[in-house]
C-alpha positions in Angstrom: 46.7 47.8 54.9 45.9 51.1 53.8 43.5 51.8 56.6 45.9 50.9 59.2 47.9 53.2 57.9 45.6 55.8 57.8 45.0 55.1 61.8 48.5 55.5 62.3 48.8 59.1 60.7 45.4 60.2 62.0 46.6 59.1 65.4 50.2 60.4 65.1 48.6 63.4 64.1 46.2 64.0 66.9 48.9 63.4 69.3 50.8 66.4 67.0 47.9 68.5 67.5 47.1 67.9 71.2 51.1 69.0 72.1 50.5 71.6 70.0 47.2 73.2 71.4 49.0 72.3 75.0 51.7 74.8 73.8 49.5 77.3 72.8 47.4 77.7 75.6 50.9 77.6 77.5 52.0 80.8 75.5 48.5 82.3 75.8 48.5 82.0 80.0 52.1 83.3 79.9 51.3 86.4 77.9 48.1 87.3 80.2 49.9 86.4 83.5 52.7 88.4 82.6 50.5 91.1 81.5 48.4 91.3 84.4 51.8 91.4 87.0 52.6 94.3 84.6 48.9 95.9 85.4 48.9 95.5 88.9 52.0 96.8 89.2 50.9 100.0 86.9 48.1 100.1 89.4 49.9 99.8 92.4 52.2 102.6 91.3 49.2 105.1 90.1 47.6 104.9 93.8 50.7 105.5 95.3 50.7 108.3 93.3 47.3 109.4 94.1 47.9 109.5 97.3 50.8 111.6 97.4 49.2 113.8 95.1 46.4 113.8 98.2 49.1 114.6 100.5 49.9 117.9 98.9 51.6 120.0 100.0 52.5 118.4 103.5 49.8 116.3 104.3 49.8 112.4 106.0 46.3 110.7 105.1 46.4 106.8 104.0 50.4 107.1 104.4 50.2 104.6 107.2 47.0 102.6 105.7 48.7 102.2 102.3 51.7 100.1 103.0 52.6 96.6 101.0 52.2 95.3 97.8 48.5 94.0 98.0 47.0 97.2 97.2 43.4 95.5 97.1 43.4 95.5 101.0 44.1 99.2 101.5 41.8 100.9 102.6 38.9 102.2 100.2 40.1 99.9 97.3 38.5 97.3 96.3 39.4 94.6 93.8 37.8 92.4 90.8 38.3 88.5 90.4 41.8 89.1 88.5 42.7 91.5 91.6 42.5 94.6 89.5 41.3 97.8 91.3 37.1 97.7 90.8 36.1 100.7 93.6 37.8 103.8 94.5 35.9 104.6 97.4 37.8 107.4 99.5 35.6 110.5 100.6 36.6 113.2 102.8 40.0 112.3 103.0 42.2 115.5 102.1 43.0 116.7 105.4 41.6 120.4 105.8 44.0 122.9 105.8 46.0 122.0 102.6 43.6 124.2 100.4 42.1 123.4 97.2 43.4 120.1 95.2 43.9 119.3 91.7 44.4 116.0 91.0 45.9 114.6 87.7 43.2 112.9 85.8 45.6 110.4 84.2 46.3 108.5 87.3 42.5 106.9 87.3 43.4 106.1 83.5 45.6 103.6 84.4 42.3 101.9 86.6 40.5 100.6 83.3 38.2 98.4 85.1 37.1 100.8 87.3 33.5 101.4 87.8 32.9 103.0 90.8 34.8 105.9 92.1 33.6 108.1 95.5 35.8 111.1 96.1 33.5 113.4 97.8 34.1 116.2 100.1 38.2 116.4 99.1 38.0 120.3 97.8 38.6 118.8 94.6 38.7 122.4 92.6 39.6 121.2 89.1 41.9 118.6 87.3 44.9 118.3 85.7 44.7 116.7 81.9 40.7 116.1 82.4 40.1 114.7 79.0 42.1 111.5 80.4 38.9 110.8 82.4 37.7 109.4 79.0 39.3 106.4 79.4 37.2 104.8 82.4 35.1 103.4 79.8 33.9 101.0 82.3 32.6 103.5 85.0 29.4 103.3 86.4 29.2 105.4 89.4 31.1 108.4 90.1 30.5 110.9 93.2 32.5 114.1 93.4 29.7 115.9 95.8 31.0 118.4 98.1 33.6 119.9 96.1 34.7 123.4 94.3 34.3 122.4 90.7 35.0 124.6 88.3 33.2 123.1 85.7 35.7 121.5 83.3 35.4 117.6 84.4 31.4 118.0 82.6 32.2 118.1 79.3 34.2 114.8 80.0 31.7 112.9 82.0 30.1 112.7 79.2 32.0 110.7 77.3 31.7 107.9 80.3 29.2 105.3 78.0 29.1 102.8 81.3 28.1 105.7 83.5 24.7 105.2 85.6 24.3 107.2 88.6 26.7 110.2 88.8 26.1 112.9 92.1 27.1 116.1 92.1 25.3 118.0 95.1 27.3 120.6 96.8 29.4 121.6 94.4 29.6 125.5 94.5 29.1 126.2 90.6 31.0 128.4 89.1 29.8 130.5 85.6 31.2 128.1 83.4 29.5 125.1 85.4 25.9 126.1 84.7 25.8 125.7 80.9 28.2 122.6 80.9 25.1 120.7 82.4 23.4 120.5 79.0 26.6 117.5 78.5 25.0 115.6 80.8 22.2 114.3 78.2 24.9 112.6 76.1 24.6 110.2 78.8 22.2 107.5 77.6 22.6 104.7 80.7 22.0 107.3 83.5 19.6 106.2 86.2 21.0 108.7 89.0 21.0 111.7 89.3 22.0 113.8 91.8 22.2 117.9 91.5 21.3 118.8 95.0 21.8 122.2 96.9 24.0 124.1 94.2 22.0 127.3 93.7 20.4 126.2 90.0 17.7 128.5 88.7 15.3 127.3 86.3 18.1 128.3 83.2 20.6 126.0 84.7 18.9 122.8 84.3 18.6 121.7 80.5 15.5 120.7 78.9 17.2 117.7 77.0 17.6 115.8 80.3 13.4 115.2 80.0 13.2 113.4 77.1 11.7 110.6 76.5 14.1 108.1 76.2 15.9 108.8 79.3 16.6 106.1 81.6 16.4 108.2 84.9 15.0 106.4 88.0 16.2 108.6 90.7 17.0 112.5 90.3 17.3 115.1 92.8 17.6 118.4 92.3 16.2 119.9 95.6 17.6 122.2 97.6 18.4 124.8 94.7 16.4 128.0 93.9 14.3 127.0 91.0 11.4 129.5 90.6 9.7 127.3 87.7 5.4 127.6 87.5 4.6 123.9 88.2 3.0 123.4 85.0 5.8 124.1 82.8 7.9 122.0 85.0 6.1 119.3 85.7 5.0 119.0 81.5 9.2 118.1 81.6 9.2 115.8 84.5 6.4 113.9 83.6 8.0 112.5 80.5 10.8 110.7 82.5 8.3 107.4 82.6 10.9 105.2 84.6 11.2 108.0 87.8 10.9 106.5 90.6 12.6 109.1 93.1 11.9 112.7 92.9 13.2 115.2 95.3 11.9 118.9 94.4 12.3 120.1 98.4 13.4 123.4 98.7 13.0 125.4 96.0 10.5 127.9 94.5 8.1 126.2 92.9 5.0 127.6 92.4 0.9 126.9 91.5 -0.1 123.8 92.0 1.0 120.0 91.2 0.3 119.1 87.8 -2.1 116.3 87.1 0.4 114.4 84.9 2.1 113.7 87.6 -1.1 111.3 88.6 0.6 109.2 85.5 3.9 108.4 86.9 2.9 105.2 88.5 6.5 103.8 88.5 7.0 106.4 91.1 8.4 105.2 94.9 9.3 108.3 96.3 8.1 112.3 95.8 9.5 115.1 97.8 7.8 118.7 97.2 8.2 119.9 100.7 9.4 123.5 101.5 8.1 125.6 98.3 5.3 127.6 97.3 3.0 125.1 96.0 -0.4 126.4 96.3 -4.2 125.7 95.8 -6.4 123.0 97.0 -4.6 119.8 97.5 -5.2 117.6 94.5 -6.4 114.3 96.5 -6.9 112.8 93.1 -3.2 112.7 91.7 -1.9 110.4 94.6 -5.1 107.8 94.3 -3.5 106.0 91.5 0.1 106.0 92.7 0.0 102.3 94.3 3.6 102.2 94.3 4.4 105.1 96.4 6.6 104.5 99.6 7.5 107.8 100.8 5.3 111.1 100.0 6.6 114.3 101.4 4.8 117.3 101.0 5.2 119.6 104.1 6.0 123.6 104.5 3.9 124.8 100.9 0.9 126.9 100.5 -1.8 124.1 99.9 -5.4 125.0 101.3 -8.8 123.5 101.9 -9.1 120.0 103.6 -7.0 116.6 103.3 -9.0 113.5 103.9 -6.7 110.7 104.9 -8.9 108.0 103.0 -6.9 109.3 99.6 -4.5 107.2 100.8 -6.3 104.4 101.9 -5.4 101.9 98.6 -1.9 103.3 98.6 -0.4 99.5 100.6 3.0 100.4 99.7 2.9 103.5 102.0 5.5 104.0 104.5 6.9 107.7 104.9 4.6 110.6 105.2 4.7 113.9 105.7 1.7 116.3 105.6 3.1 119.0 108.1 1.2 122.4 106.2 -0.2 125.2 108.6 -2.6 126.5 105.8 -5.1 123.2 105.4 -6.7 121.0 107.5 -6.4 116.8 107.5 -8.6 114.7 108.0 -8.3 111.0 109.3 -11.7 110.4 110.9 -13.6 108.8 108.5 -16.2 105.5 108.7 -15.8 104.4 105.5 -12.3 103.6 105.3 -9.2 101.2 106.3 -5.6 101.7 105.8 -4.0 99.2 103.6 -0.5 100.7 104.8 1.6 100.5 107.6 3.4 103.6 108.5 6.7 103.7 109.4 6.9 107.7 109.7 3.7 109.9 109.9 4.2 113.5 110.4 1.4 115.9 110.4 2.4 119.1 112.2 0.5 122.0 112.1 -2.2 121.2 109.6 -5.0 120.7 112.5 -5.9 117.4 112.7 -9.4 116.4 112.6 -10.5 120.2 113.3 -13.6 120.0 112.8 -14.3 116.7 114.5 -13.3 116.9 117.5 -9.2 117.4 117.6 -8.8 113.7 118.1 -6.0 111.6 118.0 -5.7 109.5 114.7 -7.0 106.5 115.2 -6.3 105.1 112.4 -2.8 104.3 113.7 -3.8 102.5 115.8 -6.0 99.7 113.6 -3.0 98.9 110.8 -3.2 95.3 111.0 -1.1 94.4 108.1 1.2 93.2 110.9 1.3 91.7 114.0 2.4 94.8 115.8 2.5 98.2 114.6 6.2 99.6 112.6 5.6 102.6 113.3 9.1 104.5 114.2 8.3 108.1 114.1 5.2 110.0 114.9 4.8 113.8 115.1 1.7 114.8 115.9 2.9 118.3 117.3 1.3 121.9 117.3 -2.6 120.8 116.5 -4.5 121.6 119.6 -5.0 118.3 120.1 -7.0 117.4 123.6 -7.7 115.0 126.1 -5.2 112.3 127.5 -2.3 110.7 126.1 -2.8 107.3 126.0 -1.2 104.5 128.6 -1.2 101.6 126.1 1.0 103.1 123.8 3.6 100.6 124.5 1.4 97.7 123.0 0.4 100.0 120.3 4.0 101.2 118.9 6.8 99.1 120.3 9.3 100.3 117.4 8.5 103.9 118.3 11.8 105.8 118.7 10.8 109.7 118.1 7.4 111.1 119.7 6.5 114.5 119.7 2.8 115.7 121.2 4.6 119.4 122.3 1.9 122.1 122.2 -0.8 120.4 122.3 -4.0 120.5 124.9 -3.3 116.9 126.3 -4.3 116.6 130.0 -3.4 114.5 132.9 -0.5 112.5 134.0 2.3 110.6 131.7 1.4 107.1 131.8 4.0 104.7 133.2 4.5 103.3 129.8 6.0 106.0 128.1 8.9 104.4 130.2 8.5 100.9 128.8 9.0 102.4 125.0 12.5 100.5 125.3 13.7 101.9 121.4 12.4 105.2 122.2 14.9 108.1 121.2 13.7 111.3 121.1 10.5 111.8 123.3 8.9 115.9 122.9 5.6 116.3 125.1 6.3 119.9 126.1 4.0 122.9 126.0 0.7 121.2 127.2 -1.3 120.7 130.2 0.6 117.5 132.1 0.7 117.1 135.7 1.6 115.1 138.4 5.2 113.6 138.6 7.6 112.6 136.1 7.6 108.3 135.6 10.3 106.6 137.7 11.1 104.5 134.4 11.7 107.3 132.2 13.8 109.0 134.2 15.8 106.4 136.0 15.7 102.8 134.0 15.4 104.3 130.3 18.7 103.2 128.5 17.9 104.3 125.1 16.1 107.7 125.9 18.7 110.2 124.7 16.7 113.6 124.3 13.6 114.3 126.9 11.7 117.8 126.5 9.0 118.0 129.4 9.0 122.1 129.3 5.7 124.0 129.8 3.8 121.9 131.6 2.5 122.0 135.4 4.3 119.4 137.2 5.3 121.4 140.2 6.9 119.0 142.2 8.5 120.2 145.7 11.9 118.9 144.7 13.6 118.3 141.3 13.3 114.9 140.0 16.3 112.1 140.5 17.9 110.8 137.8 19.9 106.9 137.7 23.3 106.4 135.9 21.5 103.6 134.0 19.7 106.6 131.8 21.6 108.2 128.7 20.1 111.9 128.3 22.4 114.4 126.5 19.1 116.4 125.9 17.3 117.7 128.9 14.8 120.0 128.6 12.7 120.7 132.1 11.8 124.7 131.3 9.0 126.3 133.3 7.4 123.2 134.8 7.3 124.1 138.2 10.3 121.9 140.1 11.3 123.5 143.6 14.0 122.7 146.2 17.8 122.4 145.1 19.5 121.1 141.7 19.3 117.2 142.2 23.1 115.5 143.3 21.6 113.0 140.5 22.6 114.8 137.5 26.1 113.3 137.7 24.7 110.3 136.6 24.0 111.6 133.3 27.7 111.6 132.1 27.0 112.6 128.4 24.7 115.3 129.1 25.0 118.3 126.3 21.7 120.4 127.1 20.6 121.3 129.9 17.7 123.6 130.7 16.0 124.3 133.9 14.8 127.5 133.7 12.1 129.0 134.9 11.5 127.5 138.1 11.3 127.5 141.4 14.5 126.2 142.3 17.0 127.5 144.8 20.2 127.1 146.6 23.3 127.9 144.9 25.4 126.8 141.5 26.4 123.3 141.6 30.6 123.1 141.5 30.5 119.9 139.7 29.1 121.0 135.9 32.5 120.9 134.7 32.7 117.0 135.5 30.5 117.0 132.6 32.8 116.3 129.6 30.5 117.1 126.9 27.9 119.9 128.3 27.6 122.6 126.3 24.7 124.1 127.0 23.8 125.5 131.0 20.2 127.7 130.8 19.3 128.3 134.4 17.8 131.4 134.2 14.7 132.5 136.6 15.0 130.8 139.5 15.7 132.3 142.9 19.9 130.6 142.8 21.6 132.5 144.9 25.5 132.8 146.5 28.5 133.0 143.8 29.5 131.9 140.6 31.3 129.1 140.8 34.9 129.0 139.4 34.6 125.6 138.3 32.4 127.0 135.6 35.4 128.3 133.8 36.9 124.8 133.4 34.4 123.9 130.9 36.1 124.3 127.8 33.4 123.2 125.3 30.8 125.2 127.2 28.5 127.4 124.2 25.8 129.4 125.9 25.7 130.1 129.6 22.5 132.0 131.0 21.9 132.8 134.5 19.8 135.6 134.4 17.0 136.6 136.6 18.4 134.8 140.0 20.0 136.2 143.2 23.9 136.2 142.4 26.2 138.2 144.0 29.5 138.6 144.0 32.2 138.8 141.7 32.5 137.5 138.2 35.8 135.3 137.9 38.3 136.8 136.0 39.0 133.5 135.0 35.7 132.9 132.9 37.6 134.4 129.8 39.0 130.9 129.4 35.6 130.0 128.0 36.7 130.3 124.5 34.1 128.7 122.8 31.3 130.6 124.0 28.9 132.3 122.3 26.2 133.4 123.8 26.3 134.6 128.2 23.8 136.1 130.5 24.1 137.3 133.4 21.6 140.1 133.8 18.9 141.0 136.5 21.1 139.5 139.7 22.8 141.5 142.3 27.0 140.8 140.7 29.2 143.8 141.4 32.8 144.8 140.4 34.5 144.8 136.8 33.7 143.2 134.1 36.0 140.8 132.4 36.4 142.0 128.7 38.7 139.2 127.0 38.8 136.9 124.3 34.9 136.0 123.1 33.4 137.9 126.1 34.3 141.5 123.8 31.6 140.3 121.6 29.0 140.3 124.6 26.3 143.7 124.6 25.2 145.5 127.7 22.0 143.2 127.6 24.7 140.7 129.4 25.1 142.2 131.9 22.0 144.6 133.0 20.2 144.9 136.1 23.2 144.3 138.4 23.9 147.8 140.1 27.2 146.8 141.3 28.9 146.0 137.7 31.1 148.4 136.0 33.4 148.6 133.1 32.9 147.9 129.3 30.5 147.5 127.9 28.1 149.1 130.3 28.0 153.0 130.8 29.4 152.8 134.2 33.0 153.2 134.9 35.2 151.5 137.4 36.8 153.5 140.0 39.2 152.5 142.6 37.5 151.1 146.1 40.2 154.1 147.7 39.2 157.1 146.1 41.6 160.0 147.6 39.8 163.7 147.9 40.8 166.3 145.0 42.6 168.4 147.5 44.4 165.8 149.1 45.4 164.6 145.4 46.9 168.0 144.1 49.5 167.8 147.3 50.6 165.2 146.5 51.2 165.6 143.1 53.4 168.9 144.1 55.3 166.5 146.8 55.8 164.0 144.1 57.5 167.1 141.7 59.1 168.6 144.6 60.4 165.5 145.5 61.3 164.6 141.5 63.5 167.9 141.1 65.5 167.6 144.3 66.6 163.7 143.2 67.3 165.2 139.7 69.4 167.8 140.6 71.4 165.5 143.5 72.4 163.6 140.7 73.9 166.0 138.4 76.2 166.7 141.6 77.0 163.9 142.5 78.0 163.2 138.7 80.1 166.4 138.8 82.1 165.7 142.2 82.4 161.8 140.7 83.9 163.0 137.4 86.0 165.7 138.9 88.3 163.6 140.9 88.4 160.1 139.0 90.6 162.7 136.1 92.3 165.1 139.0 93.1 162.3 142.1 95.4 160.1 140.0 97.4 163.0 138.7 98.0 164.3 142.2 99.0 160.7 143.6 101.1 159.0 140.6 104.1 160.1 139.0 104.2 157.6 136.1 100.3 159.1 135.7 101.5 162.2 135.4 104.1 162.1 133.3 102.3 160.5 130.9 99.5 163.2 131.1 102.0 165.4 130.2 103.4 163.9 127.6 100.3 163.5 125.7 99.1 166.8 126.9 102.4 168.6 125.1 101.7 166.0 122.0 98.2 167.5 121.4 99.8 171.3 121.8 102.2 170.5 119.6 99.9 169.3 117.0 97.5 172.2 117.0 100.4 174.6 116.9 101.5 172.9 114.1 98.2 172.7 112.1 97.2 176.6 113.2 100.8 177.8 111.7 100.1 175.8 108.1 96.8 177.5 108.3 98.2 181.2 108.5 100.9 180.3 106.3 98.0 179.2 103.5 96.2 182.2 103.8 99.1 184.2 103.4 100.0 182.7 100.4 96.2 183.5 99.3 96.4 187.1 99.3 
């Protein structure tokens, strides 16, 4: 009896309790639903406010993009699960022209689970209420590159705890920015950093941000003018032991690259192009770096001799650049085999294999950790480099989309398959010893070939090549290679053309009148070639046309008055041709020297010496007549028109009084007024003076 009733209350109470926790969790969803509406809302209204704050004083960005309540699908925000704003992601959005902003920092307080935030290149020059900034405790990534900081948001980025990658390139430090840097070592969780291209010296960058303990992965502080000896420098660096991107390039760095650096084995990336690094290269630093991806090393003062086999066990090895015109490389060697495969290789002006032979690489050619080769770039320019370029480069580097052999010693024709590189981009073989004739498939069926530079070789061809509409040059660069005849009707086919250079041939005829159907040229060099007839007026429709040469040809005529409408031009030859008449000196074309314009006889005016006269010159004699006609003739209209003013005058006061009575009488009457007046005023006159004496 007394268990059943102890079932009963046990069950009576269960039921109690489950109503009960059922209530609870009731209250419990109510309270965080109506919170959140009451967060988004706060959120909501603190964009709205951002962007206003944008705007000022008059401007219009994201006024038509952020429209509605459902701020997470504007554009640059991004939301969490609970639809709370997680990314602020809106660079180079202040319109230019509205000057320097200074947005209030407690707008992106209201954003507490916020973690990343872009808001490069807005002129952001400082910030109202800064210490707010403290708040985004949950920040992980913030970007305010490519601003005018004045330094005070640094102090406050450092109490971000969440914060891991933080860039700040391009941000025009001013005095108080340079010692605020030391507050970036408060920040434990940083893997990123990026300081790039704000004129640091070797004071700027605090010694705190090496220690030991740092979790850095990525920091670039190139483009800056650090003038640190390597040693010391490199004795800081080499204690970050989780790097894994380095970018030193362009600076001052100078002596050679430590050994330490042979330690850092985390490292992917390294970047000590354009400083003064000097010495012999140190093959033995980069042996034991096996997880190195990218090395960059070009424009320093390294000497002696690179062999390419230091590389050979480096598998990870993508990206290189070895470009140094004070050593010699290497890649010639029996006893080695890449273990890489190249993506970029770019050794410019270090002369290649020098000593044995000036060969091609061959090495590129045998990286069989593929089934075809990835390679994407290759420069192999400036090197002296002889004998033919090779016709099975299509089977050898199907991905290849930049190629550059330019002054080189390479011989022969251009095999047909340069025009079956179907990705190629860029393609640079100028400056060497090709002849024969220009390939049909690059020039007519090559889709993807945007830039082609063929200048300084000997083609000579009788007439200029023909180009089809199927090909997409807006680089073409066919200086001094011997083409003949007439400018080819073809070139209309290349609709988004921006170069063009032909000069220094043979070619004749006159000036095309259809360059201005070319929307985007912007550069016509057509200098030294035997072009003769006039300028075309056509010409000065081309309003984004920047330099214009046609020196050294046959031209005559005029210039058109109307090439002043060129307003963007900058730079305009017309020297050595046989142009006469003025000068047009308008607009841009008053910045323009005499070496514009030199060499034709028949120009005058500023800013030659010569002046312009008038095609009717009268003799001196003949001019001093007429100049006493012309006074002659001035005094006896003057003084016809003082008599005729006199005899006007005269009778429009006498001829009514002589023909109306009324007239008359009234003249009278006015007359005898004024009489009486003065005879009044003369009398109280004496009568004062009288009274005087």
């Amino acid at each position: 009896m007394e268990f059943t009733k102890f079932v009963q209350k046990w069950q009576l109470y269960s039921a109690h309790r489950a109503v009960l926790s059922c209530i609870f969790w009731l209250i419990l969803w109510h309270l965080f639903t109506s919170s959140n509406g009451a967060t988004k809302e706060e959120e909501r209204v603190a964009l709205l406010q951002l962007r206003d704050s944008l705007n000022r004083p008059n401007g219009s960005a994201l006024v038509n993009e952020w429209v509605g309540n459902d701020y997470c699908d504007w554009d640059g925000i991004r939301c969490d699960r609970n639809l709370l704003v997680h990314n602020i992601v809106l660079p180079s959005i202040r319109q230019l022209g509205l000057g320097i902003w200074y947005p209030n920092a407690t707008l992106l307080s209201h954003f507490e689970n916020l973690e990343y935030l872009y808001l490069s290149d807005n002129n952001i020059g400082s910030w109202i209420m800064p210490e707010a900034l403290r708040r985004m405790s949950n920040l992980k990534e913030l970007d305010l590159s490519s601003n005018p900081l004045n330094g005070d948001i640094i102090p406050q980025i450092r109490c971000l705890p969440s914060l891991e990658e933080l860039y700040l390139s391009t941000i025009y430090p001013s005095h108080a920015f340079i010692p605020a840097l030391s507050a970036l070592c408060g920040l434990r969780n940083l893997k990123v950093l990026n300081l790039r291209d704000n004129f640091l010296d070797e004071s700027s960058i605090p010694s705190c941000l090496f220690n030991n303990g740092s979790s850095l992965e990525i920091l670039d502080i190139s483009q800056n003018k650090l003038k640190y000896s390597s040693s010391f420098f490199f004795s800081g660096i080499c204690r970050l032991q989780k790097l894994k991107t380095l970018s030193l390039n362009g600076n001052l760095i100078q002596g050679g690259i430590d050994p330490c650096l042979s330690k850092m084995t985390s490292l992917v990336s390294l970047d000590l192009s354009f400083n003064l690094f000097q010495g012999n290269f140190p093959s033995f630093i980069f042996c034991n770096l096996t997880s190195l991806v990218a090395l960059f090393i070009s424009d320093n003062k390294f000497d002696g001799t690179l062999s390419f086999a230091t590389f050979a066990n480096l598998s990870n090895l993508r990206y290189i650049d070895l470009s140094n015109k004070d050593f010699m490389v290497n890649t010639e060697s029996p006893s080695w085999l890449p273990s890489f495969q190249l993506m970029s290789l770019k050794l410019r002006n270090c002369r290649i294999n020098n000593d044995q032979g000036r060969v091609v690489p061959s090495f590129i050619s045998h990286q069989t950790r593929f089934a075809t080769s990835s390679l994407e770039i290759l420069d192999i320019s400036d090197n002296r480099l002889s004998g033919q370029l090779s016709s099975n480069i299509r089977n050898s580097f199907p991905e290849l989309d930049y190629l550059n052999t330019s002054s080189n010693a390479f011989k022969g024709e251009i095999p047909s398959s340069y025009g079956n590189l179907t990705k190629l981009v860029v393609l640079d073989l100028s400056n060497n010893f090709l002849q024969g004739k220009i390939p049909i498939n690059l020039r007519q069926n090559h889709t993807s070939l945007a830039q082609l530079i063929l200048s300084g070789n000997n083609f000579h061809e009788e007439t200029m090549p023909s180009f089809s509409n199927k090909s997409n040059f807006a680089y073409l660069h066919l200086q001094n290679v011997g083409f003949g005849g007439t400018i080819t009707g073809s070139l209309i086919n290349l609709p988004i053309l921006k170069v063009l250079e032909i000069s220094q041939n043979n070619l004749s005829g006159s000036i095309p009148d259809w360059f201005h159907t070319f929307p985007n040229l912007a550069i016509i060099l057509l200098s030294r070639n035997q072009f003769h007839g006039t300028i075309p007026i056509s010409l000065c429709q081309m309003q984004k046309l920047n330099v214009l040469d046609l020196s050294a040809n046959n031209l005559s005529g005029s210039i058109p008055p109307e090439i002043v409408q060129l307003y963007f031009i900058s730079t305009f030859n017309l020297s050595f041709n046989n142009l006469s008449g003025s000068i047009p000196f308008e607009n841009n074309f008053q910045t323009f020297g005499e070496s514009s314009y030199r060499g034709n006889k028949g120009l005058c005016g500023i800013p030659l010496h010569t002046a312009c006269t008038s095609p009717n010159k009268k003799p001196p004699q003949q001019d001093e007549e007429e100049e006493r006609a012309g006074i002659a003739e001035s005094d006896f209209f003057f003084f016809s028109c003082i008599a005729v003013s006199y005899v006007v005058g005269f009778w429009a006061v006498i001829l009514p009084l002589v023909v109306s009575k009324n007239w008359r009488r009234k003249h009278y009457a006015v007359v005898d007024c004024c009489i009486y007046i003065c005879c009044n005023k003369f009398s109280g006159f004496l009568t004062r003076i009288k009274d005087c004496c």
